[in-house]
C-alpha positions in Angstrom: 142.4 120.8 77.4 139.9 120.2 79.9 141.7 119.9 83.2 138.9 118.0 85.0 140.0 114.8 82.3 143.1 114.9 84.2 141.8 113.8 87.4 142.5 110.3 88.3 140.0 108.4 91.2 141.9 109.0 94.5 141.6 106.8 97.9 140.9 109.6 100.3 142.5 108.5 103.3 143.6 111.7 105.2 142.1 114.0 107.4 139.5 114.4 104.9 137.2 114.5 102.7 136.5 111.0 102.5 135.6 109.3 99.4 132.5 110.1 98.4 130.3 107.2 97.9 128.5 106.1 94.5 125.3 106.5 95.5 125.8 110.1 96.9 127.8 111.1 92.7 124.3 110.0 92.1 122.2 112.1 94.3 124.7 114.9 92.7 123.4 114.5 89.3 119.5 114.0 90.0 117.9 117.3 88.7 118.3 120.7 90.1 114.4 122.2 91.4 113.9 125.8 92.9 115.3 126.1 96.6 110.9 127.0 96.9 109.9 123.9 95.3 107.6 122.2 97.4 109.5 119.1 96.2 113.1 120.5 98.0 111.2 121.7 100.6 109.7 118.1 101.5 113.5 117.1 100.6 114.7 119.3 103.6 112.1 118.4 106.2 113.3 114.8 105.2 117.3 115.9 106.1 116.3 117.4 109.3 114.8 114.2 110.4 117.4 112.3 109.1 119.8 114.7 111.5 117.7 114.1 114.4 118.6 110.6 115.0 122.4 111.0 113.8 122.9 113.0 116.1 120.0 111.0 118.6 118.4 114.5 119.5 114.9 115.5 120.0 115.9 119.7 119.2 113.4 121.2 116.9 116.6 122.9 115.3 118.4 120.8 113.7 119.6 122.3 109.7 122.8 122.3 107.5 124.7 125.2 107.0 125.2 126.1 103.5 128.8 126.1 104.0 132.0 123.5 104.9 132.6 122.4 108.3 134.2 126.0 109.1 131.1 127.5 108.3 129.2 125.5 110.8 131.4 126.1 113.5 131.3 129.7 113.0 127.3 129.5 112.8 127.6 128.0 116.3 129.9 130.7 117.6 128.2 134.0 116.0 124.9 133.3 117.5 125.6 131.7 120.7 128.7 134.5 121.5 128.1 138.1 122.5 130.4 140.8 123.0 132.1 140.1 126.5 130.6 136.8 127.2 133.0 134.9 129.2 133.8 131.9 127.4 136.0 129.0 128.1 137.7 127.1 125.4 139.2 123.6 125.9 141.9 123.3 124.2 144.4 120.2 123.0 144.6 120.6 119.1 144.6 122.9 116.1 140.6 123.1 116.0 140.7 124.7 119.8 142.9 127.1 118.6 140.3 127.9 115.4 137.5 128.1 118.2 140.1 130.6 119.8 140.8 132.8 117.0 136.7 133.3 116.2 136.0 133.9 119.6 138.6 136.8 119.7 136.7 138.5 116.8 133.5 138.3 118.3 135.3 140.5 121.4 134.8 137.8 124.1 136.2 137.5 127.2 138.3 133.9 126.9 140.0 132.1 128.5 141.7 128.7 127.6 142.7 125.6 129.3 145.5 124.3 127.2 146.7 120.4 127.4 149.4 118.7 125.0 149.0 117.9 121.6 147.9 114.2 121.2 146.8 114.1 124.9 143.4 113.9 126.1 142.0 117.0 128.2 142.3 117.0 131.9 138.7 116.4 133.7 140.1 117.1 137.1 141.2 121.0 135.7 138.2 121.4 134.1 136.3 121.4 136.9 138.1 123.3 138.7 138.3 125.8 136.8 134.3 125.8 136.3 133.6 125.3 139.5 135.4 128.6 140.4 134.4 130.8 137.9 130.8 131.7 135.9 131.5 131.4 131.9 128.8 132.0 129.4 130.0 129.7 126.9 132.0 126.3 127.2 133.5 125.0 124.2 135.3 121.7 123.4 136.4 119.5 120.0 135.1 116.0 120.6 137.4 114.5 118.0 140.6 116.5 117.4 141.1 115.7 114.1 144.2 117.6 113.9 145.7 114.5 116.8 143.4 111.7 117.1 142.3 112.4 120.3 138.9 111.8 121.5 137.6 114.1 124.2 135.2 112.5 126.6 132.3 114.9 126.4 129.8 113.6 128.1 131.9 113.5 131.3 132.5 117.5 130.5 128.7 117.9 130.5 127.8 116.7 134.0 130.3 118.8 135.7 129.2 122.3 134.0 126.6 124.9 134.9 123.0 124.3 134.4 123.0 128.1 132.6 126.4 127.9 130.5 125.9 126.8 126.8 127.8 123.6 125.8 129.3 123.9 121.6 130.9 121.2 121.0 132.8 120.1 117.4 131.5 117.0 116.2 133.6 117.8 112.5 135.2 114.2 112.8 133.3 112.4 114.7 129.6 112.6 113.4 129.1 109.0 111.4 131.9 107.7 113.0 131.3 107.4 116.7 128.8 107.4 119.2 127.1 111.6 119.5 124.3 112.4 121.6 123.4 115.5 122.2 120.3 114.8 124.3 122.1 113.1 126.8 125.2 114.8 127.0 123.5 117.9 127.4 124.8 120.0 124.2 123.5 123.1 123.3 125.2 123.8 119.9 127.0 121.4 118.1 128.6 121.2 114.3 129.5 118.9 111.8 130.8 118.6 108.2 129.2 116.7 105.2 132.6 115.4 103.7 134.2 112.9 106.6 132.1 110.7 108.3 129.0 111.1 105.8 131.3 110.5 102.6 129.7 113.9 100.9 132.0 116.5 98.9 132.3 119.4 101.5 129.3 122.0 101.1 126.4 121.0 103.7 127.1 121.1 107.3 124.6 119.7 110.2 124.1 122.1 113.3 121.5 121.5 116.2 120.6 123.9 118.9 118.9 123.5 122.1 115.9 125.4 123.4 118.3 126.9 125.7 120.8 127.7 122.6 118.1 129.2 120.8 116.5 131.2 123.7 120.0 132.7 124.3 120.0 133.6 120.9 116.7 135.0 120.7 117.2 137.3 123.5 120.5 139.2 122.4 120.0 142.9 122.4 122.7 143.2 119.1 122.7 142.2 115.9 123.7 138.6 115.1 127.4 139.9 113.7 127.4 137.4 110.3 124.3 138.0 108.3 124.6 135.1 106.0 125.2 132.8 109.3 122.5 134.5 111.1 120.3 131.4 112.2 117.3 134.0 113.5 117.4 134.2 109.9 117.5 131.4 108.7 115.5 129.3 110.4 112.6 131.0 108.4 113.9 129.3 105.4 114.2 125.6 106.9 110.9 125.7 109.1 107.3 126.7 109.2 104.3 126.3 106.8 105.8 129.3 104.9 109.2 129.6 103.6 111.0 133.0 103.8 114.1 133.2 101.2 117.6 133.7 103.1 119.6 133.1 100.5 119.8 130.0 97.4 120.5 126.4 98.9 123.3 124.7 96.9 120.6 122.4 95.7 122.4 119.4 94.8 125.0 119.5 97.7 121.6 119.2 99.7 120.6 116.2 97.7 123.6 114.4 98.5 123.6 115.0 102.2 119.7 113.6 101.7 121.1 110.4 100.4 124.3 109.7 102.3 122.1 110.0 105.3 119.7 107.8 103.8 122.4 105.5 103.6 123.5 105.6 107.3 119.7 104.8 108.1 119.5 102.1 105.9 122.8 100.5 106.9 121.9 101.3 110.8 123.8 104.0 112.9 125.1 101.6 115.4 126.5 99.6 112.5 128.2 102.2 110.7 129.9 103.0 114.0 131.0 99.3 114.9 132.4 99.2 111.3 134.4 102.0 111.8 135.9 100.6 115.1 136.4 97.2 113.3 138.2 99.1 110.3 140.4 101.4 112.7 141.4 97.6 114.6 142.2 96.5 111.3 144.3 99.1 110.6 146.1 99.0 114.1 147.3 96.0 113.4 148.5 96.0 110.0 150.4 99.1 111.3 152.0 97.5 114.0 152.9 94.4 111.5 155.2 96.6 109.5 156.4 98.5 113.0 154.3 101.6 112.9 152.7 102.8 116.3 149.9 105.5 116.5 150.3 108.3 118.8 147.4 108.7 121.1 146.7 106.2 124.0 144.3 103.3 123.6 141.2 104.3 125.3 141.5 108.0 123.5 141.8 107.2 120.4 139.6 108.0 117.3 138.6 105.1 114.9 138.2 107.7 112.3 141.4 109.4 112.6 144.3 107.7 113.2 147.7 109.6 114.1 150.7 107.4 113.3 154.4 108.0 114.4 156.8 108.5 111.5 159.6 106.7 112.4 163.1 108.1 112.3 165.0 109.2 109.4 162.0 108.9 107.2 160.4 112.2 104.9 157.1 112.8 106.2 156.1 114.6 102.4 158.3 112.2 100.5 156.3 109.1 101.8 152.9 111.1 101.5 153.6 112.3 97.9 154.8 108.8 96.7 151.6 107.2 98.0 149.5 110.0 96.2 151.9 109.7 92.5 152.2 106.1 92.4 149.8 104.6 94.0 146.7 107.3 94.3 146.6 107.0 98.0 145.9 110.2 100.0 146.8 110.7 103.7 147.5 113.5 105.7 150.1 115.4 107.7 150.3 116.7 111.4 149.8 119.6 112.0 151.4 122.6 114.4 153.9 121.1 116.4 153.3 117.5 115.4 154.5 118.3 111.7 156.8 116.0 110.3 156.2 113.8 113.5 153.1 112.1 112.5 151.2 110.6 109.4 147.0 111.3 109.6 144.7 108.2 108.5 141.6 109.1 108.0 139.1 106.3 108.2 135.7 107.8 107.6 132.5 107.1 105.4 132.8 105.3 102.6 136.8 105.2 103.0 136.1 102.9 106.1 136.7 99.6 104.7 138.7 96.7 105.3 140.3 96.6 101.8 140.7 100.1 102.3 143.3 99.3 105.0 144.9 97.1 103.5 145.5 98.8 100.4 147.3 101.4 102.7 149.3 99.4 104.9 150.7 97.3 101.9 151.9 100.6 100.0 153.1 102.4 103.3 155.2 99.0 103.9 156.6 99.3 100.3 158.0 102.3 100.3 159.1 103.0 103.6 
């Protein structure tokens, strides 16, 4: 038996992916081309446009990594990183510790400002800390999507060195809430095809400044991942002639083509003020059957929402009813808010009223 008959349609309400929408299964069937065609190539100048004012930047890099989210934040980190580099890592979720863990491997010298789980960073610290100390590299999640927590980057920005290069993870909240790079003054940023742009994981958006890419350009070592060397790379997504790096997954690239279409066409701002009025929506329906979120107002994501589990009940009992009986997916906390918390994901597609209150009705069923 063919065990791909056995999957039933799932609301993807975690952490993600989101669900994917219709129009992006479509873009997944349209015909496969050579990753030379002229055709796909006109198809990619198209995406990096399209990336451009998603993520309201004027860098001439701007590309998806061939790759999940993971891969995009390890782009980031491999050619921005050299050996010893000081780098500073702000950390108040799982995904800090990930930036962590790659930055040790690359043989940096780190350090990390560590805040509480489901707490937003400390601005006060911060610049402190910069203020007495040169680092290379400043690093930061702007939507924790491990908590909930939305980091205020564009106050991090003003207070850092005009020569340190600013990554920042924009995983959860490209699509969802307000990014710009321009303004904020990031350098190297990543993202993910499968929350905010309703995409199945596989093509991830990265931008670099001209001060990213001439710290890249002028490291005297090898870029230490060949397949995420963007010196590479970029000879495959710019210029009149296009150098093979390695074969585009094709069709992955035609659905991040379409669900950005689809942002354009519905309007950025709008698909950010829908996810706001979605995550209200959801606020309340929680609080109406006595459910609270974690995360203080003004920090909170729209797109991830961390809800208290209330005393005495099973975290995975509740999450595998919802997924068996009802097919409902949402997500667990993670680290030391296992068990404590319940993760909402309200991104993409997935963003919808009905959405919510498909979820709130089930989650007041069987609690």
């Amino acid at each position: 038996m063919n065990s791909l008959k056995s999957l039933k349609e799932t609301l993807l309400l975690g952490p993600g992916p989101s669900t994917v929408s219709p129009s992006v299964y479509e873009a997944l069937s349209t015909y496969t081309v050579g990753h030379l065609d002229p055709r796909f190539i006109s198809i990619m100048d198209e995406i990096k446009e399209y990336l451009r004012l998603i993520y309201k930047t004027s860098n001439d890099f701007c590309m998806p990594v061939s790759g999940t989210g993971s891969a995009a934040m390890e782009s980031c980190f491999v050619n921005m990183v050299d050996y010893q580099d000081k780098v500073l890592i702000i950390q108040n979720g799982y995904f800090g510790l990930r930036m962590e863990n790659m930055c040790q491997r690359l043989g940096a010298d780190i350090t990390t400002l560590k805040f509480d789980w489901g707490k937003v960073i400390d601005l006060n610290l911060i610049e402190e800390t910069v203020s007495k100390n040169h680092y290379d590299v400043v690093a930061v999640v702007h939507a924790e999507t491990s908590t909930g927590v939305r980091n205020p980057i564009e106050k991090i920005s003003k207070i850092l060195k005009q020569d340190t290069i600013f990554i920042v993870d924009a995983v959860t909240s490209l699509g969802t809430i307000n990014v710009e790079v321009d303004k904020w003054n990031i350098d190297a940023i990543y993202s993910c095809s499968q929350k905010g742009l309703s995409c199945p994981p596989g093509a991830s958006p990265i931008t670099f400044s001209s001060k990213a890419i001439n710290k890249m350009n002028s490291r005297d070592s090898l870029i230490p991942n060949w397949y995420l060397d963007m010196k590479e790379i970029i000879k495959y997504w710019d210029g009149n002639q296009r150098v093979y790096h390695h074969t585009a997954p094709i069709n992955m690239m035609y659905a991040l083509y379409q669900a950005l279409y689809d942002v354009s066409k519905e309007g950025l701002d709008n698909v950010i003020k829908r996810h706001e009025k979605v995550h209200l929506h959801l606020v309340e329906g929680l609080k109406s059957i006595g459910l609270n979120l974690l995360v203080e107002k003004e920090f909170r994501l729209p797109s991830l929402n961390a809800v208290e589990i209330p005393s005495g009940v099973n975290d995975l009992e509740i999450r595998n009813t919802l997924l068996n009986n009802y097919n409902i997916e949402i997500g667990g906390g993670l680290g030391p808010l296992a068990g404590k918390i319940w993760r909402i994901g309200l991104m993409g597609h997935s963003a919808r009223l009905h959405n919510v209150d498909k979820v709130v009705n089930a989650l007041k069923e069987v609690i």
